[in-house]
Residue, then its C-alpha position, 0 to 999 in steps of 0.5 A: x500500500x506505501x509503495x503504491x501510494x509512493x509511485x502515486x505522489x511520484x507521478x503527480x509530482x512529474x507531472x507538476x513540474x513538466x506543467x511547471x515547465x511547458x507554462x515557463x516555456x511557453x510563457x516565454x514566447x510571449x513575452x518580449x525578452x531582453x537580449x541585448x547588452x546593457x551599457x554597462x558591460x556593452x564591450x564596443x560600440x554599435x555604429x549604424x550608418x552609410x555601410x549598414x544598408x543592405x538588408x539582403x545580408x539579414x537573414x529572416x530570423x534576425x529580423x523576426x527574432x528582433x519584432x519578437x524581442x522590441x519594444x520601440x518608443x520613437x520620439x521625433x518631429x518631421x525630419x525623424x519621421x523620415x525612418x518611418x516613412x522609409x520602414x512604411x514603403x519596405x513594409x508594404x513590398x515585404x511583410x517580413x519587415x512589418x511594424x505597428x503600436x500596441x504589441x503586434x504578435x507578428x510585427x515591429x512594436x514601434x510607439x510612433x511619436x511617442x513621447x512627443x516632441x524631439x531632442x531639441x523641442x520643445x527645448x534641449x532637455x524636455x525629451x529626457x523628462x519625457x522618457x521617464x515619465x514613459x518608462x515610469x508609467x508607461x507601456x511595459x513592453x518598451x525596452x528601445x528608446x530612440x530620439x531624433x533632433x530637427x535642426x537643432x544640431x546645426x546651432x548647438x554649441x559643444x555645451x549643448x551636445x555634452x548635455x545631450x550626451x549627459x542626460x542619455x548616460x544619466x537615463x541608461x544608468x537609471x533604466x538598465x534593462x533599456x536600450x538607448x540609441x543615440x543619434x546625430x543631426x541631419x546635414x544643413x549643406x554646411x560641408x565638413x567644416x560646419x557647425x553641424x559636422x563638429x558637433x555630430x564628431x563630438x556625438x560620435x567620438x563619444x559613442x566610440x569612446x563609451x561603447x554606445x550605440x549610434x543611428x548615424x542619421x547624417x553619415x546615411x545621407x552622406x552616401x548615395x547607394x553605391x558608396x559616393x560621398x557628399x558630405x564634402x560637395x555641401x550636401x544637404x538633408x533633401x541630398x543637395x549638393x554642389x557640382x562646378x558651381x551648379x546645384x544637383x541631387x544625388x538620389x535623383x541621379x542614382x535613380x536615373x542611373x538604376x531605374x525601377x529601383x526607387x519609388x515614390x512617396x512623400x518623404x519629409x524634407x528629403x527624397x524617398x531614396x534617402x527614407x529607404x536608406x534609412x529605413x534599411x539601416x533600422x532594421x539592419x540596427x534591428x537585427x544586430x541588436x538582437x543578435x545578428x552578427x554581419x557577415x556570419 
C-alpha cells in the first residue's frame, strides 16, 4: 500500500513540474525578452550608418527574432519621421519587415511619436523628462528608446551636445534593462567644416569612446547607394549638393542611373531614396541588436 501510494505522489509530482515547465516555456514566447547588452558591460560600440544598408545580408530570423524581442518608443518631429516613412514603403513590398503600436504578435512594436516632441523641442532637455515619465508609467513592453533632433544640431554649441550626451548616460544608468540609441543631426549643406559636422564628431567620438550605440542619421545621407560621398560637395538633408558651381541631387541621379529601383512617396524634407536608406539601416540596427552578427 506505501509503495503504491509512493509511485502515486511520484507521478503527480512529474507531472507538476513538466506543467511547471511547458507554462515557463511557453510563457516565454510571449513575452518580449531582453537580449541585448546593457551599457554597462556593452564591450564596443554599435555604429549604424552609410555601410549598414543592405538588408539582403539579414537573414529572416534576425529580423523576426528582433519584432519578437522590441519594444520601440520613437520620439521625433518631421525630419525623424523620415525612418518611418522609409520602414512604411519596405513594409508594404515585404511583410517580413512589418511594424505597428500596441504589441503586434507578428510585427515591429514601434510607439510612433511617442513621447512627443524631439531632442531639441520643445527645448534641449524636455525629451529626457519625457522618457521617464514613459518608462515610469508607461507601456511595459518598451525596452528601445530612440530620439531624433530637427535642426537643432546645426546651432548647438559643444555645451549643448555634452548635455545631450549627459542626460542619455544619466537615463541608461537609471533604466538598465533599456536600450538607448543615440543619434546625430541631419546635414544643413554646411560641408565638413560646419557647425553641424563638429558637433555630430563630438556625438560620435563619444559613442566610440563609451561603447554606445549610434543611428548615424547624417553619415546615411552622406552616401548615395553605391558608396559616393557628399558630405564634402555641401550636401544637404533633401541630398543637395554642389557640382562646378551648379546645384544637383544625388538620389535623383542614382535613380536615373538604376531605374525601377526607387519609388515614390512623400518623404519629409528629403527624397524617398534617402527614407529607404534609412529605413534599411533600422532594421539592419534591428537585427544586430538582437543578435545578428554581419557577415556570419
Amino acid at each position: 500500500m506505501i509503495r503504491k501510494d509512493y509511485f502515486k505522489i511520484r507521478k503527480i509530482v512529474v507531472i507538476f513540474i513538466i506543467f511547471l515547465i511547458l507554462n515557463l516555456f511557453f510563457g516565454c514566447i510571449n513575452k518580449k525578452i531582453f537580449v541585448v547588452e546593457t551599457a554597462a558591460h556593452r564591450t564596443e560600440a554599435i555604429i549604424v550608418d552609410h555601410t549598414c544598408t543592405d538588408i539582403t545580408k539579414i537573414p529572416n530570423h534576425w529580423i523576426n527574432k528582433a519584432k519578437a524581442d522590441f519594444g520601440i518608443s520613437y520620439g521625433h518631429t518631421s525630419h525623424g519621421s523620415q525612418v518611418v516613412s522609409g520602414m512604411e514603403a519596405l513594409s508594404a513590398n515585404s511583410k517580413i519587415y512589418s511594424f505597428g503600436n500596441y504589441n503586434s504578435k507578428n510585427s515591429l512594436t514601434i510607439y510612433d511619436r511617442e513621447p512627443s516632441g524631439d531632442l531639441g523641442n520643445p527645448d534641449r532637455k524636455t525629451w529626457a523628462t519625457r522618457t521617464r515619465d514613459l518608462l515610469d508609467n508607461g507601456w511595459g513592453d518598451t525596452n528601445l528608446i530612440m530620439w531624433s533632433w530637427c535642426g537643432q544640431v546645426s546651432s548647438a554649441s559643444e555645451k549643448d551636445i555634452k548635455t545631450y550626451l549627459s542626460l542619455m548616460a544619466q537615463l541608461e544608468e537609471d533604466y538598465p534593462s533599456v536600450v538607448f540609441i543615440y543619434m546625430t543631426g541631419h546635414l544643413d549643406g554646411s560641408g565638413e567644416s560646419g557647425n553641424l559636422h563638429i558637433r555630430n564628431n563630438q556625438i560620435r567620438d563619444y559613442c566610440l569612446k563609451n561603447n554606445k550605440i549610434l543611428f548615424d542619421f547624417a553619415d546615411i545621407e552622406s552616401y548615395d547607394p553605391d558608396g559616393n560621398y557628399f558630405l564634402n560637395k555641401g550636401s544637404n538633408d533633401h541630398c543637395d549638393y554642389w557640382k562646378n558651381g551648379n546645384r544637383r541631387n544625388w538620389a535623383d541621379e542614382w535613380c536615373d542611373r538604376n531605374p525601377g529601383k526607387c519609388t515614390q512617396y512623400r518623404c519629409a524634407h528629403s527624397e524617398p531614396l534617402n527614407c529607404d536608406l534609412k529605413a534599411k539601416a533600422f532594421w539592419w540596427m534591428m537585427a544586430k541588436l538582437a543578435g545578428w552578427s554581419p557577415g556570419k
